[in-house]
Phi, psi and omega in degrees: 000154184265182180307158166262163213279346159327291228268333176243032164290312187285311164310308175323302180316272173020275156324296168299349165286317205300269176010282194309313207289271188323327173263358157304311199298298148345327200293320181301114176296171164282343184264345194287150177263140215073048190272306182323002194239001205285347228233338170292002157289283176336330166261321158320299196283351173254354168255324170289290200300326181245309233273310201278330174303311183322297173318316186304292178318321175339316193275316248220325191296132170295311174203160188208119174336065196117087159358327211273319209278317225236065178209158191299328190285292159003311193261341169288324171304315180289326154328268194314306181330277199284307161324286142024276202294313185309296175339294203291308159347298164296310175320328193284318217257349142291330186291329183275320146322319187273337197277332145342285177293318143340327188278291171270025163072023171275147183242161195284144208118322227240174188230096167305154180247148162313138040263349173323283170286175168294177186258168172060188202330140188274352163319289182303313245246337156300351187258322158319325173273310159307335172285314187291329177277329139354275158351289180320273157347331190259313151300006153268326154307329168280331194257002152296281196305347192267350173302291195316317181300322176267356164274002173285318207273354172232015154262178157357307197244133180263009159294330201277287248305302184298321150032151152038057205268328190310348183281333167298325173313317182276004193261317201273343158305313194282319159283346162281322209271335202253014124289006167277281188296338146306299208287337181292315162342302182253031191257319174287328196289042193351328183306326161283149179270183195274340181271000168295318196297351177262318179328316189303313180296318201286283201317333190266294169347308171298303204291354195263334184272291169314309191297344167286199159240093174285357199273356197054029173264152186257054182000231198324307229282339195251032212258105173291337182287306162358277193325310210262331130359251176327278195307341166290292167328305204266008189249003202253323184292334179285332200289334175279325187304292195315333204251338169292351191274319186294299173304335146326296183281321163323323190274000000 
């Protein structure tokens, strides 16, 4: 089955944050000054606002388009995949914040002054820094612990499976505090006018209400028909041998 109109309503959202973010972010030529900084929205608003949202849907997507895709092992695979990908994406886009503040001899900790840093209150512009090493932090910590998670949960023994339950805890924390501070990012970020920044805000605001399981249920992946789904698959082929053995032997 293909998406439902929910589920690519959401998807749309997405798009349209990732998109509105890269292109703000862009708008700063590289020679213009604090140019040196376009590419740290810009990697940040594609790992976070799309890529790592995504891994949350992963759990939350209803029906996902093609049998290959739309099983527990699949999505789980689509889980780690984006997220991953989403990671490396903030890595980068820190990596670009650091060699910035390197260049022009600013140091990381601090509250840059423009054109380096943002315009307004050093209140706001301190809390932006302090949110992003957070951020930073909670995500290295979710891809240690979700590496763990997943070997729990893909060997052998099915006792195990709750194991490490905490990586949900660190993930939807850690994805509620770095979608805040994107919309503040991009609230600091003069390149945007106010209706892209209220688009951004909205559009990132949904995924942050919807991407998670805040009920602390693992939506599809904990699904008992899911489950019973699968054991019926894999129980159906003896089931068909035993009953073709049966019909053999009456004739």
């Amino acid at each position: 089955m293909g998406l439902t109109g929910k589920d690519t309503i959401n998807l749309v959202f997405m798009a349209i944050s990732t998109s509105l973010i890269a292109h703000g972010a862009l708008q700063r030529a590289p020679d213009d000054p604090g140019g040196s900084m376009r590419l740290h929205p810009f990697f940040m608003g594609l790992g976070f606002s799309f890529m790592i949202t995504v891994g949350f849907w992963m759990y939350n997507y209803e029906d996902l388009p093609g049998d290959w895709i739309d099983n527990r092992e699949s999505r789980r695979k689509a889980h780690a995949f984006f997220q991953a990908t989403g990671a490396i994406m903030v890595g980068v886009g820190y990596f670009v914040n650091y060699q910035a503040h390197r260049s022009e001899g600013q140091a990381l900790f601090m509250v840059s002054p423009p054109p380096l840093g943002f315009e307004g209150p050093a209140w706001v512009r301190w809390f932006h820094i302090l949110c992003g090493y957070a951020c930073m932090a909670g995500l290295c910590c979710q891809i240690c612990v979700g590496f763990l998670k997943y070997r729990a949960l893909t060997d052998d023994s099915d006792e195990n499976d709750d194991a490490w339950s905490i990586h949900l805890q660190i993930g939807n924390t850690t994805f509620a505090l770095a979608l805040v501070n994107l919309v503040l990012g991009v609230w600091l970020w003069k390149e945007y006018s106010l209706a892209i920044r209220c688009v951004i805000t909205l559009t990132l605001l949904t995924s942050l209400a919807f991407g998670p399981r805040w009920d602390g249920g693992r939506g599809f992946l904990s699904s008992q028909r899911e489950k019973r789904s699968e054991a019926f698959a894999n129980q159906a082929p003896a089931s068909h041998v035993a009953l073709g053995r049966e019909i053999t032997a009456v004739r």
